[in-house]
PDB file of N, H, CA, C and O in Angstrom:
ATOM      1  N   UNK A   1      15.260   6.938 -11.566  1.00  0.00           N
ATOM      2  CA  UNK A   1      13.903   6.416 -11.504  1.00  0.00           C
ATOM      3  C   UNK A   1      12.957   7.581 -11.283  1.00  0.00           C
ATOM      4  O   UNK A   1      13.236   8.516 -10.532  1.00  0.00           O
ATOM      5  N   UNK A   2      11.960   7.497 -11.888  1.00  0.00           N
ATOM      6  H   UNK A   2      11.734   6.737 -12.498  1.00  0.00           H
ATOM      7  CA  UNK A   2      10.903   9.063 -12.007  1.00  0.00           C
ATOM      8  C   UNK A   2       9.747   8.624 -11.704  1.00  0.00           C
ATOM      9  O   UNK A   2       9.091   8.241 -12.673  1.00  0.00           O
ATOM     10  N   UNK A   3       9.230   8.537 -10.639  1.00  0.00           N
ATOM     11  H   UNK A   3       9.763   8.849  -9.852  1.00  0.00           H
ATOM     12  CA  UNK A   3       7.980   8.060  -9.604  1.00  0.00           C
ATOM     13  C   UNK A   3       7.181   9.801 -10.043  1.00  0.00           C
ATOM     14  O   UNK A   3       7.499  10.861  -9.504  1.00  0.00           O
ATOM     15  N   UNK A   4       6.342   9.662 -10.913  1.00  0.00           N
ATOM     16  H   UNK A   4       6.084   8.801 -11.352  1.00  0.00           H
ATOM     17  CA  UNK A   4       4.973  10.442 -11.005  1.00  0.00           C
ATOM     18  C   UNK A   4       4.329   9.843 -10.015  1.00  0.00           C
ATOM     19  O   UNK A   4       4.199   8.661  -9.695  1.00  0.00           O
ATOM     20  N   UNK A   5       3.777  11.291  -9.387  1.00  0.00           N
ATOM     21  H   UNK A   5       3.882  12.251  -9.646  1.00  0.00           H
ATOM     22  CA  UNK A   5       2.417  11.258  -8.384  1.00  0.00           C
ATOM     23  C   UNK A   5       1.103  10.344  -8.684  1.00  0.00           C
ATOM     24  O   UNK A   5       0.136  10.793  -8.067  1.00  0.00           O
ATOM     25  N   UNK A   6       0.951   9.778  -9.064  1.00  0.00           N
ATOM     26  H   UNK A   6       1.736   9.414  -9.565  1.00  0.00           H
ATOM     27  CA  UNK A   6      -0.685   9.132  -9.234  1.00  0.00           C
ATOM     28  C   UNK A   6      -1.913   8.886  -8.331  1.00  0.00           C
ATOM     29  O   UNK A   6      -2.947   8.248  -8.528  1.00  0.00           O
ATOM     30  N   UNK A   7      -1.470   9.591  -7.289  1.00  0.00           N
ATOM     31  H   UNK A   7      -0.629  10.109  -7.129  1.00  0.00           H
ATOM     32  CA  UNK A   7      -2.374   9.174  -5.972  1.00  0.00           C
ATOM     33  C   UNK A   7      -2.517  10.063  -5.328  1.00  0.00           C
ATOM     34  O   UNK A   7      -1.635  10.747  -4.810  1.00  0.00           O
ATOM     35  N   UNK A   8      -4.166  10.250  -5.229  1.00  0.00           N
ATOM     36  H   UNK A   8      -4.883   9.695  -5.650  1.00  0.00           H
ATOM     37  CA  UNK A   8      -4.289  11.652  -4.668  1.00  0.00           C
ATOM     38  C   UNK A   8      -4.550  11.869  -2.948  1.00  0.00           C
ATOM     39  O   UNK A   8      -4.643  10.961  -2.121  1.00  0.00           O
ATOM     40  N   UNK A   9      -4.610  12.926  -2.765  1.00  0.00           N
ATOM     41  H   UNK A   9      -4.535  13.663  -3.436  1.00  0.00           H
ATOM     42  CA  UNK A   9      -4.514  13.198  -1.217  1.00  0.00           C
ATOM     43  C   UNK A   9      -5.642  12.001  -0.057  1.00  0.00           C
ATOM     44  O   UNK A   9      -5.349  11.603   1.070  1.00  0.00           O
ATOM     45  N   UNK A  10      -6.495  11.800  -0.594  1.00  0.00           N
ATOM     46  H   UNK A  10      -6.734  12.124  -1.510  1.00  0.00           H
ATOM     47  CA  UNK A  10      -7.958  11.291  -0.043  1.00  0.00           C
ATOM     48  C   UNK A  10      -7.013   9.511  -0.110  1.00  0.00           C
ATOM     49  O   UNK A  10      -6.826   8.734   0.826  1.00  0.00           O
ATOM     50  N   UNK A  11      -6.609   9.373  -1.534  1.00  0.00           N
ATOM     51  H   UNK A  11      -6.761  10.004  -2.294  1.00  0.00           H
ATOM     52  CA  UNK A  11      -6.118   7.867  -1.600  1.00  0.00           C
ATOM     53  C   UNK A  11      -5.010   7.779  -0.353  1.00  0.00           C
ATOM     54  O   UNK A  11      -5.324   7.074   0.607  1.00  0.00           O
ATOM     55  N   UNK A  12      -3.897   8.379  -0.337  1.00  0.00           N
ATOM     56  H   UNK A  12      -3.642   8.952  -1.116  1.00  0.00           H
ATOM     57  CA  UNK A  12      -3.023   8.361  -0.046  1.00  0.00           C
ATOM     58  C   UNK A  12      -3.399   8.135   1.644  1.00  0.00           C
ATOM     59  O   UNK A  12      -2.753   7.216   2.148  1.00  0.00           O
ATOM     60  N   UNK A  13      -4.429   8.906   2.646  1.00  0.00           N
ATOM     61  H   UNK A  13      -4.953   9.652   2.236  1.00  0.00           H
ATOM     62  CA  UNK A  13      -5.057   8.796   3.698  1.00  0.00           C
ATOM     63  C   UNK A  13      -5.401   6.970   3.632  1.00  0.00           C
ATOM     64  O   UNK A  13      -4.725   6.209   4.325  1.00  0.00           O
ATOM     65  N   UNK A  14      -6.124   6.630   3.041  1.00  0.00           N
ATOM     66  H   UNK A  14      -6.673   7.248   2.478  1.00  0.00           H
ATOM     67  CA  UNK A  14      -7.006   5.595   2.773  1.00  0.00           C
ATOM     68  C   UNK A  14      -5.679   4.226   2.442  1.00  0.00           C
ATOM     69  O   UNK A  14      -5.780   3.035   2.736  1.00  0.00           O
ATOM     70  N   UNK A  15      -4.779   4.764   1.913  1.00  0.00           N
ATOM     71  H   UNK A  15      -4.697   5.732   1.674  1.00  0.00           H
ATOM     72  CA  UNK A  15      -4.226   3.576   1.606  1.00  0.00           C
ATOM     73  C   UNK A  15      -3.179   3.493   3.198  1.00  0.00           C
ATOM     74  O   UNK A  15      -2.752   2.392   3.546  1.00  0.00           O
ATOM     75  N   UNK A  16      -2.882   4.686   3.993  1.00  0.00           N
ATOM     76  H   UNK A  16      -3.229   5.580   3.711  1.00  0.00           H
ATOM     77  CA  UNK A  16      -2.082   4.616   5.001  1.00  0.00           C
ATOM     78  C   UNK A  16      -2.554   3.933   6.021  1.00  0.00           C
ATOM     79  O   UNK A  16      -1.822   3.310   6.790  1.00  0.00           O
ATOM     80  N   UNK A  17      -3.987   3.996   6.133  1.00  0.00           N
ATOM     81  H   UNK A  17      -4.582   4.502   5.508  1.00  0.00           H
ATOM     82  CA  UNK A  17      -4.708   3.969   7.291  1.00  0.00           C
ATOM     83  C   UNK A  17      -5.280   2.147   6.814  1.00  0.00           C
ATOM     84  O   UNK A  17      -6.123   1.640   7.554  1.00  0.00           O
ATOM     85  N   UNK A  18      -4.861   1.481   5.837  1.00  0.00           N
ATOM     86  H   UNK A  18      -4.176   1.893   5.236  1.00  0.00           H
ATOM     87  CA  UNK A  18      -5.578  -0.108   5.612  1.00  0.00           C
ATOM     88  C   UNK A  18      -4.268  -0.137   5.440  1.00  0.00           C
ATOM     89  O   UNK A  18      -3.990  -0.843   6.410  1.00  0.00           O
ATOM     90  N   UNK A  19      -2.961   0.163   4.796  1.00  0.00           N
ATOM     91  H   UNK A  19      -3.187   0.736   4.008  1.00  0.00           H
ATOM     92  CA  UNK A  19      -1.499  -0.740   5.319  1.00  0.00           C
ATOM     93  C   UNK A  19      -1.277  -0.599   6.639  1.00  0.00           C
ATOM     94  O   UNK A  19      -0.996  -1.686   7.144  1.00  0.00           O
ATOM     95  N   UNK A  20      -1.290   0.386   7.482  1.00  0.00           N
ATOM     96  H   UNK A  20      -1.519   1.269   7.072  1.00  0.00           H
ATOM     97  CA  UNK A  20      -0.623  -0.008   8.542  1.00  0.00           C
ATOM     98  C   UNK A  20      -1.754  -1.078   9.087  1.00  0.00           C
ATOM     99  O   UNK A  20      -1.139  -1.973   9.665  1.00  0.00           O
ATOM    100  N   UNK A  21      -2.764  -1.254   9.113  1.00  0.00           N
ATOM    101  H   UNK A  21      -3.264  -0.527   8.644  1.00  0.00           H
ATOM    102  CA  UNK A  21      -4.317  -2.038   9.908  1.00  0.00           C
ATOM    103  C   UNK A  21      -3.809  -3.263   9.463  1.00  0.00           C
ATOM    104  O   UNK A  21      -3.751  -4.034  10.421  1.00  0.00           O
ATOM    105  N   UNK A  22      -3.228  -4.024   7.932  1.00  0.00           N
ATOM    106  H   UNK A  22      -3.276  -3.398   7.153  1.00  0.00           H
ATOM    107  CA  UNK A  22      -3.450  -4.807   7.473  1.00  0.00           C
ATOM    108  C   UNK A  22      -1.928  -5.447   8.125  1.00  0.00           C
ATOM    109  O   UNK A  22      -1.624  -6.535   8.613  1.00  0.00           O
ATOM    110  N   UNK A  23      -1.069  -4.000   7.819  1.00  0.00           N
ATOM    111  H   UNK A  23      -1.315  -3.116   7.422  1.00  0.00           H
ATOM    112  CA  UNK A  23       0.418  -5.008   8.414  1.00  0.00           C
ATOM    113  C   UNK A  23       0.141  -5.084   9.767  1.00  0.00           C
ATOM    114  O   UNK A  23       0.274  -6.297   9.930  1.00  0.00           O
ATOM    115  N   UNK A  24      -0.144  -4.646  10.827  1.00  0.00           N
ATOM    116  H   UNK A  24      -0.251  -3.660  10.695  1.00  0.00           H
ATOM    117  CA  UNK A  24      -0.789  -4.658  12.172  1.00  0.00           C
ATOM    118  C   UNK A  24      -0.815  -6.334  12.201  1.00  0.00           C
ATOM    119  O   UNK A  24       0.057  -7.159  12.470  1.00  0.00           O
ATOM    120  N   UNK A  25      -2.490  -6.478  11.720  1.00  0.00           N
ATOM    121  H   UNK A  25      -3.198  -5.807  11.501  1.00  0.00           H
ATOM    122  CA  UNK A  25      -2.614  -7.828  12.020  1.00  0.00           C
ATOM    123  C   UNK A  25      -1.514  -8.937  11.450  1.00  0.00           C
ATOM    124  O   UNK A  25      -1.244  -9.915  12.147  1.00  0.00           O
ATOM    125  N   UNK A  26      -0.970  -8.767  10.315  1.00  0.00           N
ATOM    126  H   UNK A  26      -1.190  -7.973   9.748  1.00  0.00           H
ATOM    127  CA  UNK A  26      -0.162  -9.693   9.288  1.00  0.00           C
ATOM    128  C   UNK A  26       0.686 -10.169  10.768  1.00  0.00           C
ATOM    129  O   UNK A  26       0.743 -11.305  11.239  1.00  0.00           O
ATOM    130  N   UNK A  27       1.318  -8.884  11.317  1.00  0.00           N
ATOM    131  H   UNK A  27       1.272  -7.961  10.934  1.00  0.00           H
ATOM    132  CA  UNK A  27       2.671  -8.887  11.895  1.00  0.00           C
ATOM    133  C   UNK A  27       2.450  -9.909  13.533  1.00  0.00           C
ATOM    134  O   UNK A  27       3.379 -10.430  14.150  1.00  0.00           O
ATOM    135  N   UNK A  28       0.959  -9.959  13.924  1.00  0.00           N
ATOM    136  H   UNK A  28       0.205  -9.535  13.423  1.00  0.00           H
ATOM    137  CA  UNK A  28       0.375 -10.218  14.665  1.00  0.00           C
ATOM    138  C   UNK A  28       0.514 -11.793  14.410  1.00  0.00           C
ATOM    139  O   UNK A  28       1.269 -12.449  15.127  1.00  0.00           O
ATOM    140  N   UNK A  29      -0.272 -12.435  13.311  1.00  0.00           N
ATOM    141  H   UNK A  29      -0.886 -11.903  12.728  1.00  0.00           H
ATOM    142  CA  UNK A  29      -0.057 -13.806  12.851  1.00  0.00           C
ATOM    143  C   UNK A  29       0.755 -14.449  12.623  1.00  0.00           C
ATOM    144  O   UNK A  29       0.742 -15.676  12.525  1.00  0.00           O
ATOM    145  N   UNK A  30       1.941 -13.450  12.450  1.00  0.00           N
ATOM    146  H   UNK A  30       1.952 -12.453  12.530  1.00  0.00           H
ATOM    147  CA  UNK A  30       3.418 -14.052  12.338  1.00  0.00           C
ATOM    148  C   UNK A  30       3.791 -15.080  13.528  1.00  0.00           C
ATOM    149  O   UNK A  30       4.198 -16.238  13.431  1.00  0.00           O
ATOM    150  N   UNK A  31       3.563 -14.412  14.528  1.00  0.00           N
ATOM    151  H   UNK A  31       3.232 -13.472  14.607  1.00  0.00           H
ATOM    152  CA  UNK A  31       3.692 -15.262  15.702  1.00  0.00           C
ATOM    153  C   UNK A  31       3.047 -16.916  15.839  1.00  0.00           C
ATOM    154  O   UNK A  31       3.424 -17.733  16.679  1.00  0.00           O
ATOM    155  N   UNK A  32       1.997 -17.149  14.791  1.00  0.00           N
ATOM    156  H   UNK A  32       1.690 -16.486  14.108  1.00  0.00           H
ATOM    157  CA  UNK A  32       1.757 -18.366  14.644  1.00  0.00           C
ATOM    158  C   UNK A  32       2.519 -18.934  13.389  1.00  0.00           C
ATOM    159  O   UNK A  32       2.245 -20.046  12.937  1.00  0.00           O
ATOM    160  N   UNK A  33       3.348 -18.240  12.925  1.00  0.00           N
ATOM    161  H   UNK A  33       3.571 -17.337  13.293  1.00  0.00           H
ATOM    162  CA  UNK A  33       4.304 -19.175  11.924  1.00  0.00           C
ATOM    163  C   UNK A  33       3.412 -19.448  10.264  1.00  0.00           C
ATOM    164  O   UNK A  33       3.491 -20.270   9.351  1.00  0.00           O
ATOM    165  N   UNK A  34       2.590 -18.234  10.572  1.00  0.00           N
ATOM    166  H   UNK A  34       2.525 -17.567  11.314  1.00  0.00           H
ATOM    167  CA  UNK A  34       1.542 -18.746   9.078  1.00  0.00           C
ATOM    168  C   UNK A  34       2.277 -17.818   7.721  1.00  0.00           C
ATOM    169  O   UNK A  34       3.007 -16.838   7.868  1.00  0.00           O
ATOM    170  N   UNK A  35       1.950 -18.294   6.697  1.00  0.00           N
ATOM    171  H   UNK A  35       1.358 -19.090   6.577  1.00  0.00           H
ATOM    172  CA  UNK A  35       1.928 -18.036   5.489  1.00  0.00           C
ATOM    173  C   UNK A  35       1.263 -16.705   5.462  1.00  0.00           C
ATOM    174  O   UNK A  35       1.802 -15.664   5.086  1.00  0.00           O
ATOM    175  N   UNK A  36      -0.407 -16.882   6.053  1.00  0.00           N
ATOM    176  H   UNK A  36      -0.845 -17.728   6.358  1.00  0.00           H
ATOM    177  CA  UNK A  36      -1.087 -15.997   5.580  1.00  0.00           C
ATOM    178  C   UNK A  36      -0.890 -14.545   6.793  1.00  0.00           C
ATOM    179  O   UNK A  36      -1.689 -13.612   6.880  1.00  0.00           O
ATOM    180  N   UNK A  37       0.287 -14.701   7.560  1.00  0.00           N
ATOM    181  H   UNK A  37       0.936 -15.459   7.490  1.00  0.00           H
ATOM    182  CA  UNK A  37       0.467 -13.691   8.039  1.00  0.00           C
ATOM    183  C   UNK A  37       1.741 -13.009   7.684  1.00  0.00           C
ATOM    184  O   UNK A  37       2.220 -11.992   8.185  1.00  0.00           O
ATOM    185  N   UNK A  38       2.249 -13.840   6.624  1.00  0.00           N
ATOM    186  H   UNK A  38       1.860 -14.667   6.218  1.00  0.00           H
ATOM    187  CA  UNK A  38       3.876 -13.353   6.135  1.00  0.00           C
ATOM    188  C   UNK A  38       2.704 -12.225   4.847  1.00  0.00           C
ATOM    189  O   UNK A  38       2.852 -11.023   4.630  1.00  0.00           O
ATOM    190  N   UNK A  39       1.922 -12.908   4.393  1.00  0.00           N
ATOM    191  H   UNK A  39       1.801 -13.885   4.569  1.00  0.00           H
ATOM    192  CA  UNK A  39       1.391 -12.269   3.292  1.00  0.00           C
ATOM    193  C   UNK A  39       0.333 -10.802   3.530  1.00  0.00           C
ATOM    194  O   UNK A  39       0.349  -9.738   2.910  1.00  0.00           O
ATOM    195  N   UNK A  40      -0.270 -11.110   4.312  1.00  0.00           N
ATOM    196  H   UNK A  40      -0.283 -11.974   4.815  1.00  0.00           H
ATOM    197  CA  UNK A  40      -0.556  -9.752   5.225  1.00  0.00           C
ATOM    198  C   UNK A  40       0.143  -8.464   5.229  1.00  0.00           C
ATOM    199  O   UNK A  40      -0.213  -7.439   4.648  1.00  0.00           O
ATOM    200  N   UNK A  41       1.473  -8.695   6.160  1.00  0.00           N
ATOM    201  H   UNK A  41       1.762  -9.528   6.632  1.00  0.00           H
ATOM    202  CA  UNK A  41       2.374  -8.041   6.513  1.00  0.00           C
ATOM    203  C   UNK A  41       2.595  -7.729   5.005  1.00  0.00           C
ATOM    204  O   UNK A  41       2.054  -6.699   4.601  1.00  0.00           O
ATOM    205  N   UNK A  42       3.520  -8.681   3.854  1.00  0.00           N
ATOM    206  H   UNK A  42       3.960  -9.517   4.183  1.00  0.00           H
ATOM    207  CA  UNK A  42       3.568  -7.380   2.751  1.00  0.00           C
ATOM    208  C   UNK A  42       2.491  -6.886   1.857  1.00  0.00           C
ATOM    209  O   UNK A  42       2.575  -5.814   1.258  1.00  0.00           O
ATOM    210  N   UNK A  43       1.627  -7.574   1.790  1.00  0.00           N
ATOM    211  H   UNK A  43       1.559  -8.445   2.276  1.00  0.00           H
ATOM    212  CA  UNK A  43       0.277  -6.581   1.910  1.00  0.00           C
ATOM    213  C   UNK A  43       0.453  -5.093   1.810  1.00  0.00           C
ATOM    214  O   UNK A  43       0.620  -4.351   0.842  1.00  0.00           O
ATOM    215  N   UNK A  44       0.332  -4.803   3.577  1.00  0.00           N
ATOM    216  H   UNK A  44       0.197  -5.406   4.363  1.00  0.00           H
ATOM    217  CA  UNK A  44       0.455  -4.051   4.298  1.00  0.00           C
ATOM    218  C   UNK A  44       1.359  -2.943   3.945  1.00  0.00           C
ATOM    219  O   UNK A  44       1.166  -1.728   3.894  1.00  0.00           O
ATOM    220  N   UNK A  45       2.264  -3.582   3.744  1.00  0.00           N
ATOM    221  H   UNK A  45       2.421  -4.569   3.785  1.00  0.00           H
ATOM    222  CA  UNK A  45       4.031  -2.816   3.458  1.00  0.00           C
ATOM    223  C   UNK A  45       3.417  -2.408   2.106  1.00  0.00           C
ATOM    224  O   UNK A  45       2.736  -1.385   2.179  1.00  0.00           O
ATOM    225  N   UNK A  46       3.507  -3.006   0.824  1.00  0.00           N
ATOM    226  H   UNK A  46       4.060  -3.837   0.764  1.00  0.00           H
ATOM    227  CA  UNK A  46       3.109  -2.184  -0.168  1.00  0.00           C
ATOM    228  C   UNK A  46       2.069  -1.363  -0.276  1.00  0.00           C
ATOM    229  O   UNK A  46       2.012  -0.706  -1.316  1.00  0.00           O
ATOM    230  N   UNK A  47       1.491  -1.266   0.271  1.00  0.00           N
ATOM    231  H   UNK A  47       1.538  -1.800   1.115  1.00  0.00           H
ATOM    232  CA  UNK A  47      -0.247  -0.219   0.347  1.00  0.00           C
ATOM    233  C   UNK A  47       0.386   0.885   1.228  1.00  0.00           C
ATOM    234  O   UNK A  47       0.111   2.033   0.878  1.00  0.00           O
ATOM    235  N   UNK A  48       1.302   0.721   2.466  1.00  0.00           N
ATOM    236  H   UNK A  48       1.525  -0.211   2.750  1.00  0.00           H
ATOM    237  CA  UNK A  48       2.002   1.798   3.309  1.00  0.00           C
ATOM    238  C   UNK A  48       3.210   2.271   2.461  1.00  0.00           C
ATOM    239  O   UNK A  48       3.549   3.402   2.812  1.00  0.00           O
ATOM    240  N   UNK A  49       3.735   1.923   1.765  1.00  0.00           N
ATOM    241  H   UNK A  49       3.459   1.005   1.480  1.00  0.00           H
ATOM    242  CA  UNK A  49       5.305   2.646   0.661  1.00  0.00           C
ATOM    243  C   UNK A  49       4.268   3.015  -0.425  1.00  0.00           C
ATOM    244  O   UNK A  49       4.995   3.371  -1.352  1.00  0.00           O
ATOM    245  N   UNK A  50       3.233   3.113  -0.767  1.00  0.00           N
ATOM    246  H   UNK A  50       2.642   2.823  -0.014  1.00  0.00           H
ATOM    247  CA  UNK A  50       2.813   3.277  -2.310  1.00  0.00           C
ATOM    248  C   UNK A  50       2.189   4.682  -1.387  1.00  0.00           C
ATOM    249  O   UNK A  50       2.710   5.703  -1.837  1.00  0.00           O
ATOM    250  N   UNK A  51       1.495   4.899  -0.555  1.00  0.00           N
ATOM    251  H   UNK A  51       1.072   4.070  -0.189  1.00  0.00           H
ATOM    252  CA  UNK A  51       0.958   5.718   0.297  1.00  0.00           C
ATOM    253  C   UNK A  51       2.010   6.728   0.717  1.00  0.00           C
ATOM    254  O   UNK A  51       1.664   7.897   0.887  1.00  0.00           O
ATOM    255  N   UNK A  52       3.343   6.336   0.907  1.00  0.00           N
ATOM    256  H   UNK A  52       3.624   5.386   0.769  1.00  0.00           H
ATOM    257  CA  UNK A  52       4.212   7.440   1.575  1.00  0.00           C
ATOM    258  C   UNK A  52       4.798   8.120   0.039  1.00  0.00           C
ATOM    259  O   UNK A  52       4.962   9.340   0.024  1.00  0.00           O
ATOM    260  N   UNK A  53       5.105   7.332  -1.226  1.00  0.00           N
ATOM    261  H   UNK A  53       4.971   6.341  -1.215  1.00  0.00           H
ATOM    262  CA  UNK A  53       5.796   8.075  -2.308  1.00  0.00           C
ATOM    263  C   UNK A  53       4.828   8.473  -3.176  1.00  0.00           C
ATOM    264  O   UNK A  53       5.165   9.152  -4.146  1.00  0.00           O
ATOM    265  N   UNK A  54       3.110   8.028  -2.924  1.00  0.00           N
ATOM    266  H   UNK A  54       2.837   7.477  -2.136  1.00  0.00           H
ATOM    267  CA  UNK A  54       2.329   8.879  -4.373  1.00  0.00           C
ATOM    268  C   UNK A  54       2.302   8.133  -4.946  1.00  0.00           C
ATOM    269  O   UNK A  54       1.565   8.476  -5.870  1.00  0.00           O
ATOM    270  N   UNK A  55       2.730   6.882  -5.160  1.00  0.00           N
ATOM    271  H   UNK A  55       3.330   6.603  -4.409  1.00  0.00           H
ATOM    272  CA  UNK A  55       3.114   6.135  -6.640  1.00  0.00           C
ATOM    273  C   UNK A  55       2.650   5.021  -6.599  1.00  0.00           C
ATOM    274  O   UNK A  55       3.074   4.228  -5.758  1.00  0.00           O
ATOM    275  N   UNK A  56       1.838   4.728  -7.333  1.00  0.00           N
ATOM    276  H   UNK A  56       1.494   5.371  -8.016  1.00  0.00           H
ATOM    277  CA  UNK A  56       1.729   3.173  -7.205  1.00  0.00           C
ATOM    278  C   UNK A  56       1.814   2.543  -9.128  1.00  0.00           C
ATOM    279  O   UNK A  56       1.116   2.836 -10.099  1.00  0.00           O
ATOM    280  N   UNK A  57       2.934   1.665  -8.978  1.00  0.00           N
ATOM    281  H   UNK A  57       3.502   1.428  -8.190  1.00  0.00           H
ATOM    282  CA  UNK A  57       3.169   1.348  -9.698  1.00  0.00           C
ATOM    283  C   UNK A  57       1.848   0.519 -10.930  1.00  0.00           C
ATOM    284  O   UNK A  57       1.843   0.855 -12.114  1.00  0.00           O
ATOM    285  N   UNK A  58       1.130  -0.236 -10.536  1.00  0.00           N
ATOM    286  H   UNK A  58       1.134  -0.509  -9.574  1.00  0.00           H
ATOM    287  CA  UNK A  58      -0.114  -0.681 -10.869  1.00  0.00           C
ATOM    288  C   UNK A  58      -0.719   0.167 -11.441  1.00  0.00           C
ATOM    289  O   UNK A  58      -1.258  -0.273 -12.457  1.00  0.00           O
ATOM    290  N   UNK A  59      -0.903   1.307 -11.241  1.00  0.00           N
ATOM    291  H   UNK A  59      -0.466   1.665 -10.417  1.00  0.00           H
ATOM    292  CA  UNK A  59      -1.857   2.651 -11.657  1.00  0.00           C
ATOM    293  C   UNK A  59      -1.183   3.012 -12.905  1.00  0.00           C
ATOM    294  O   UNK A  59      -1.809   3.297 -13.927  1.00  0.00           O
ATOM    295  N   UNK A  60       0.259   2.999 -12.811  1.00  0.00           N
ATOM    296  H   UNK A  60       0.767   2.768 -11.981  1.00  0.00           H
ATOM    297  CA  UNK A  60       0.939   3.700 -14.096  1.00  0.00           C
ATOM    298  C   UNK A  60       0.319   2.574 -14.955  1.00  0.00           C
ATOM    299  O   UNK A  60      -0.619   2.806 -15.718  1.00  0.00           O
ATOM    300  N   UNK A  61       0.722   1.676 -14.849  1.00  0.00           N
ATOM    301  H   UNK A  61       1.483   1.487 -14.229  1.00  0.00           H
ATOM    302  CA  UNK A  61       0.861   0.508 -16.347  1.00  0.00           C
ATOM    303  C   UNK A  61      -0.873   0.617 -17.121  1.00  0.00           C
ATOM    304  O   UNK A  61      -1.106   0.494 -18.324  1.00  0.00           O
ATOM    305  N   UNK A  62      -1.711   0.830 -16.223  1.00  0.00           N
ATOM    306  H   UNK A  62      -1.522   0.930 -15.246  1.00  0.00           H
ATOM    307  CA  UNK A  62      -3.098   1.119 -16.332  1.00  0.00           C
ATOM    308  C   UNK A  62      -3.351   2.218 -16.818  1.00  0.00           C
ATOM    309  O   UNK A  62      -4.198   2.333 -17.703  1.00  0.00           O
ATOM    310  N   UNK A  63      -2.641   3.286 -16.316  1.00  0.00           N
ATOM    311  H   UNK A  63      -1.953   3.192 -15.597  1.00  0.00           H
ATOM    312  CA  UNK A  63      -2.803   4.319 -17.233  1.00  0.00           C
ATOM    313  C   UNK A  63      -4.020   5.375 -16.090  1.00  0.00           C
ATOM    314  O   UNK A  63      -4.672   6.318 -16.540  1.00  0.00           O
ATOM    315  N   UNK A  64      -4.079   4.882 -14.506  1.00  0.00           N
ATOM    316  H   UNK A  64      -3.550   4.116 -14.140  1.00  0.00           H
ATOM    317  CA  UNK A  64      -5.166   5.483 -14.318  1.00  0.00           C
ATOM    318  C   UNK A  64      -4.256   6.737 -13.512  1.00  0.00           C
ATOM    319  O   UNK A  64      -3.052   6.552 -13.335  1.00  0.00           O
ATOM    320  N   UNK A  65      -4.805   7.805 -13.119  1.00  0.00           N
ATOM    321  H   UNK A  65      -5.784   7.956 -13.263  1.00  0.00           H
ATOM    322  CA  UNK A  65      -4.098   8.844 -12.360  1.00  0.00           C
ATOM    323  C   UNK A  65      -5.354   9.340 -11.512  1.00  0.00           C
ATOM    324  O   UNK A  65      -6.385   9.595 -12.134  1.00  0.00           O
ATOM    325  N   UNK A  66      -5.321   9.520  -9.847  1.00  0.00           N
ATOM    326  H   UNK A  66      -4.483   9.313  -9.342  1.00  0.00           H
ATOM    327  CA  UNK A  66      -6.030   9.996  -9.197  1.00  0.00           C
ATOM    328  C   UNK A  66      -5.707  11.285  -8.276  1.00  0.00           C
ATOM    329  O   UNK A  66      -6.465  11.865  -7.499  1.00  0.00           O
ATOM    330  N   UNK A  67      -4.229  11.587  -8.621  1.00  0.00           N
ATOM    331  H   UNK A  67      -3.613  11.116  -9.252  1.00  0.00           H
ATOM    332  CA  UNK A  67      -3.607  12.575  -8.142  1.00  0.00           C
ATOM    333  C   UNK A  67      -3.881  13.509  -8.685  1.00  0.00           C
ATOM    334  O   UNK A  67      -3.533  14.518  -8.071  1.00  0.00           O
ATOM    335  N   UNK A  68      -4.721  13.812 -10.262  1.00  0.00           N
ATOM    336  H   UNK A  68      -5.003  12.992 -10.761  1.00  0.00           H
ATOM    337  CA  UNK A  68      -4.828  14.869 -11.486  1.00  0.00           C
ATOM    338  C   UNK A  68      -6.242  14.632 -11.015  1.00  0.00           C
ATOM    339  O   UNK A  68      -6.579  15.464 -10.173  1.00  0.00           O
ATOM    340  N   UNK A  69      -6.890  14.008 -11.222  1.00  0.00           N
ATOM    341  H   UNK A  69      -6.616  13.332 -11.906  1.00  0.00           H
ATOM    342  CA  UNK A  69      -8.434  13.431 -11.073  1.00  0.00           C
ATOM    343  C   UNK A  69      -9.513  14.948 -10.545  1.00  0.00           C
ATOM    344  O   UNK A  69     -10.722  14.811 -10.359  1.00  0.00           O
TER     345      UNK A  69
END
């Protein structure tokens, strides 16, 4: 599997710092047994793994690159 960079330094800050905030609360609501805190949490999780490898899959199929930018 060949994960090109697409995400540049500034994104990569920005996307770390709203997954962990977003899984934060998700993980928080869990405790009331909601939907919309299961959905949060992976939210969260994908915006924090797309942030730790550079890659966000969405960007490729689009064709956009902010890591070259």
């Amino acid at each position: 599997m060949n994960l090109v960079r697409n995400i540049s330094s500034n994104e990569r800050t920005l996307r770390l710092g709203a997954g962990v905030l977003v899984m934060t609360i998700g993980i928080a609501s869990l405790g009331f047994g909601s939907f919309f805190g299961f959905l949060l949490t992976l939210i969260g999780a994908v915006l924090t793994g797309t942030s730790i490898v550079s890659h966000c899959p969405v960007y490729k199929h689009l064709g956009k690159d902010t890591f070259n930018a």
